[in-house]
matplotlib code that plots the C-alpha trace (Angstrom):
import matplotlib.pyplot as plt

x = [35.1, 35.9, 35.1, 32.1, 32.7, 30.4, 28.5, 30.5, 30.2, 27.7, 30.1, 27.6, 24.1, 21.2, 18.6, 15.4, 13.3, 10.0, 6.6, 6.9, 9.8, 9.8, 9.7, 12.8, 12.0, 15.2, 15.1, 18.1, 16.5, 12.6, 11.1, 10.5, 8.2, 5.8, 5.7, 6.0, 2.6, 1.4, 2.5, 1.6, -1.7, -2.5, -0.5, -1.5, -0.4, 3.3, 6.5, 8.9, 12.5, 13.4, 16.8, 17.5, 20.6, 21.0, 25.1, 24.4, 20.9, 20.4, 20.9, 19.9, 23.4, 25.4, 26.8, 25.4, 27.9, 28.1, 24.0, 24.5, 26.9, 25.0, 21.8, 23.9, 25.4, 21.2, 19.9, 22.8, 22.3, 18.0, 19.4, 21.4, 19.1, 16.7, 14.1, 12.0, 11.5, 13.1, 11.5, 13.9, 11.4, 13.9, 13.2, 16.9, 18.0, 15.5, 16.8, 20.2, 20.7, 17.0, 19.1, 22.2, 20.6, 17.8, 20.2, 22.5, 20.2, 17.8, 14.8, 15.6, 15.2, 12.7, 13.4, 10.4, 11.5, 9.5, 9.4, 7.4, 3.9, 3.9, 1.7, -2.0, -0.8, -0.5, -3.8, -6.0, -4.5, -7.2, -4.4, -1.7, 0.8, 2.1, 4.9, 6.9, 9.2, 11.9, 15.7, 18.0, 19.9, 15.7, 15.6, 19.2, 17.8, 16.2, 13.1, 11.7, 12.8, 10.5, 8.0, 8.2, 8.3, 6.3, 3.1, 3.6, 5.0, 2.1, -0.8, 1.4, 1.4, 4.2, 6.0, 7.9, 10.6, 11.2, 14.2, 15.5, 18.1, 16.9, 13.6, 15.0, 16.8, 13.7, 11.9, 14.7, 14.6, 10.8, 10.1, 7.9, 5.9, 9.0, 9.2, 12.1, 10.6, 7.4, 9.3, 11.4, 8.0, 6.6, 9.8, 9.9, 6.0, 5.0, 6.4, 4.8, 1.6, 2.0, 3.0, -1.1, 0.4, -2.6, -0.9, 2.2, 4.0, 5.5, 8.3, 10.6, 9.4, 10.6, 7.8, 4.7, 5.3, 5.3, 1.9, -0.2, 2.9, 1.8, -1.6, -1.1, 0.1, -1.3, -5.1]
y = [6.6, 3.6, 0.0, -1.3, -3.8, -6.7, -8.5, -10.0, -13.7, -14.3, -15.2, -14.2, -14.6, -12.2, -13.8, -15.0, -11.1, -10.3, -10.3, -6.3, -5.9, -3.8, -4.0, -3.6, -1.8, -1.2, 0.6, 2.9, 6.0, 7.0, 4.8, 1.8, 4.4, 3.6, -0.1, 0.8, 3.1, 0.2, -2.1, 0.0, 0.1, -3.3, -3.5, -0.5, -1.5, -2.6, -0.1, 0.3, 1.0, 2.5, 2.2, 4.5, 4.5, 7.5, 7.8, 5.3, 5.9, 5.1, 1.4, 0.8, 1.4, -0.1, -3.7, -6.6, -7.5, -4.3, -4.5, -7.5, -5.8, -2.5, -4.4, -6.8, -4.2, -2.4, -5.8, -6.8, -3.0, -3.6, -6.8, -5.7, -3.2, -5.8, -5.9, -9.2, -8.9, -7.1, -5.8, -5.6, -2.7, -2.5, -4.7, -4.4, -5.4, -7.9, -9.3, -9.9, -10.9, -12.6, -16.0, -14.8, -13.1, -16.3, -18.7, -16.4, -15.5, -18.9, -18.9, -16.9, -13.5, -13.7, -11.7, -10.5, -8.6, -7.6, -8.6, -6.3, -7.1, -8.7, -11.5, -9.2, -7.2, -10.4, -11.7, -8.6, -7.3, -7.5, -6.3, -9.4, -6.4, -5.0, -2.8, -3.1, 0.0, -1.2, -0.4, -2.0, -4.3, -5.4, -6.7, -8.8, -10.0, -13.9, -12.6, -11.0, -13.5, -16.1, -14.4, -14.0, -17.5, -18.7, -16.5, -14.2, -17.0, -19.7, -16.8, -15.4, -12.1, -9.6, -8.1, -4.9, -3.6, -0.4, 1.5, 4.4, 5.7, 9.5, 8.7, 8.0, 11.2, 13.2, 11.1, 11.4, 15.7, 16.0, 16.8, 14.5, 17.1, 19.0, 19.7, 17.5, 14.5, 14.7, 14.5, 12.4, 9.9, 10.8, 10.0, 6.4, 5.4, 6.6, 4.1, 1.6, 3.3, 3.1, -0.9, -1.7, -2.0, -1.9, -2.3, -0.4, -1.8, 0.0, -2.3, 0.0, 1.4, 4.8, 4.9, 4.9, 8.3, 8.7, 7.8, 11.2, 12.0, 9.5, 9.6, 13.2, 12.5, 9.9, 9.9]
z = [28.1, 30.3, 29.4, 30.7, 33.6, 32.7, 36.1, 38.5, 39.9, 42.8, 45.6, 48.2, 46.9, 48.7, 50.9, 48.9, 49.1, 51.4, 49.6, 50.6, 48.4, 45.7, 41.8, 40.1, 36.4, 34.2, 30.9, 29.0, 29.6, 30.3, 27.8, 30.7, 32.5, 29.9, 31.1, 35.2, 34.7, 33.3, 35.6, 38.3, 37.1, 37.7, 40.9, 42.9, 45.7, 45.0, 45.6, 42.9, 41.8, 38.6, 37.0, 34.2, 31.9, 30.7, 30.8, 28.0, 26.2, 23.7, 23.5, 20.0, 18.2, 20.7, 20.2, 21.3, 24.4, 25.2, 25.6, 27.8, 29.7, 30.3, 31.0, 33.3, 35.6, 35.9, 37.1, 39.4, 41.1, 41.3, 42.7, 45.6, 46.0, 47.7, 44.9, 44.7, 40.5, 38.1, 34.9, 32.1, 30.3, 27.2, 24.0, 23.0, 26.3, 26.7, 23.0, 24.4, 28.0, 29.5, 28.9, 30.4, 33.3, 33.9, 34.4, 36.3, 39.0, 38.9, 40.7, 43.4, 41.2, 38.3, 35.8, 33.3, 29.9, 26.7, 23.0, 20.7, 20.8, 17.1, 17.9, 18.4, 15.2, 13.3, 14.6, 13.6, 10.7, 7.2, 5.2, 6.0, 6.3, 9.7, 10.6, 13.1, 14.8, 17.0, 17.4, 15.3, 17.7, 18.4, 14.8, 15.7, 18.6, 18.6, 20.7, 17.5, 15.4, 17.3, 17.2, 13.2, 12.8, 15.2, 14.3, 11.5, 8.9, 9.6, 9.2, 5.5, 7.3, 6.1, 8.4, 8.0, 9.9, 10.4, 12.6, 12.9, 15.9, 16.1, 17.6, 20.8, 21.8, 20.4, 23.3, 25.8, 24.9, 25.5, 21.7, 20.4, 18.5, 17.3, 13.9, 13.4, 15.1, 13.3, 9.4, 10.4, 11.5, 8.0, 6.4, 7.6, 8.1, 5.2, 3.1, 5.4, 5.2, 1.4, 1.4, 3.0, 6.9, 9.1, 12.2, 13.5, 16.8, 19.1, 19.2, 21.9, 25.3, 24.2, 21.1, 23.6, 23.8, 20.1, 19.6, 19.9, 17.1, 15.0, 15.2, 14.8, 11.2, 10.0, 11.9]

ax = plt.figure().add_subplot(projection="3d")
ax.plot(x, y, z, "-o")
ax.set_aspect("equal")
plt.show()
């Protein structure tokens, strides 16, 4: 497999886009489809592009510059693709490159990425314990770690993290309610299930597509 070309210097810098442009949404595979129905959902209206890579899915196992890299080269394509905005709809990407990729582009291209939605979990939760599921390179990421100490330390709320790097490719393949995706769900929310946890995040666009799995478990 070739290296991975990381992005290349702006020497000649689009013009600013048209209100009319449309949305740029990035993920690794089809996990960010869970966040453009959602954004499409509240913007009707809008047109979008959707960037999936999946010569490289999943990103979860892969190492950190190689993330930034990856995500890079998505976001320069939505880029020069005209796109006013772009979504990175990946927590792992999001946990390595929004920096990188803010100050690259500056104002004249936001760019809009996720952290897993640990704050609302904290802030319901009776039991002080939550789970969160996210990739592993998520849990290396500073986005999540923020997060942990900016909300779950002050309330004394637990937080559990939880990975695993076959749920991906069961999403990817369409078998969410296989056999072998559903034991391997009980295999590592149980334990969290058993700890108190009252909340379990979904902390990777891919896992969305889990839920009726889980719910199908554990009620």
């Amino acid at each position: 497999m070739s290296a991975i070309q990381p992005i290349y210097p702006l020497v000649d810098p689009m013009p600013k886009a048209t209100a009319d442009a449309p949305i740029g949404i990035f993920d690794s595979g089809v996990g960010g489809l869970s966040v453009a129905l959602e954004i499409a959902r509240y913007l009707p209206n809008e047109r979008f592009v959707y960037y999936a890579d999946t010569a490289y899915v999943p990103y979860g196992p892969r190492k950190d510059q190689e993330i930034r890299d990856l995500t890079a080269r998505a976001i320069e394509w939505l880029y020069r693709e005209g796109c006013k905005v772009a979504v990175v709809a990946c927590n792992t990407a999001s946990a390595f490159s929004l920096d990188y990729l803010r100050e690259h582009y500056g104002e004249n291209f936001p760019i809009i990425g996720l952290v897993p939605a640990l704050k609302p979990a904290v802030l319901n939760t009776q039991s002080k314990t939550v789970a969160v599921l996210a990739t592993p390179a998520t849990f290396r990421g500073q986005l999540i770690k923020d997060v942990m100490t900016r909300f779950a330390e002050p309330a004394k709320v637990k937080v559990i993290p939880v990975t695993c790097l076959d749920l991906v490719p069961f999403v990817e393949a369409g078998q969410q309610m296989s056999p072998e995706c559903l034991a391997t769900l009980t295999q590592i929310l149980q334990p969290v299930v058993d700890q108190g946890a009252d909340y379990l995040v979904l902390g990777c666009t891919h896992y969305p597509f889990l839920k009726s799995s889980i719910q199908y478990i554990f009620g």
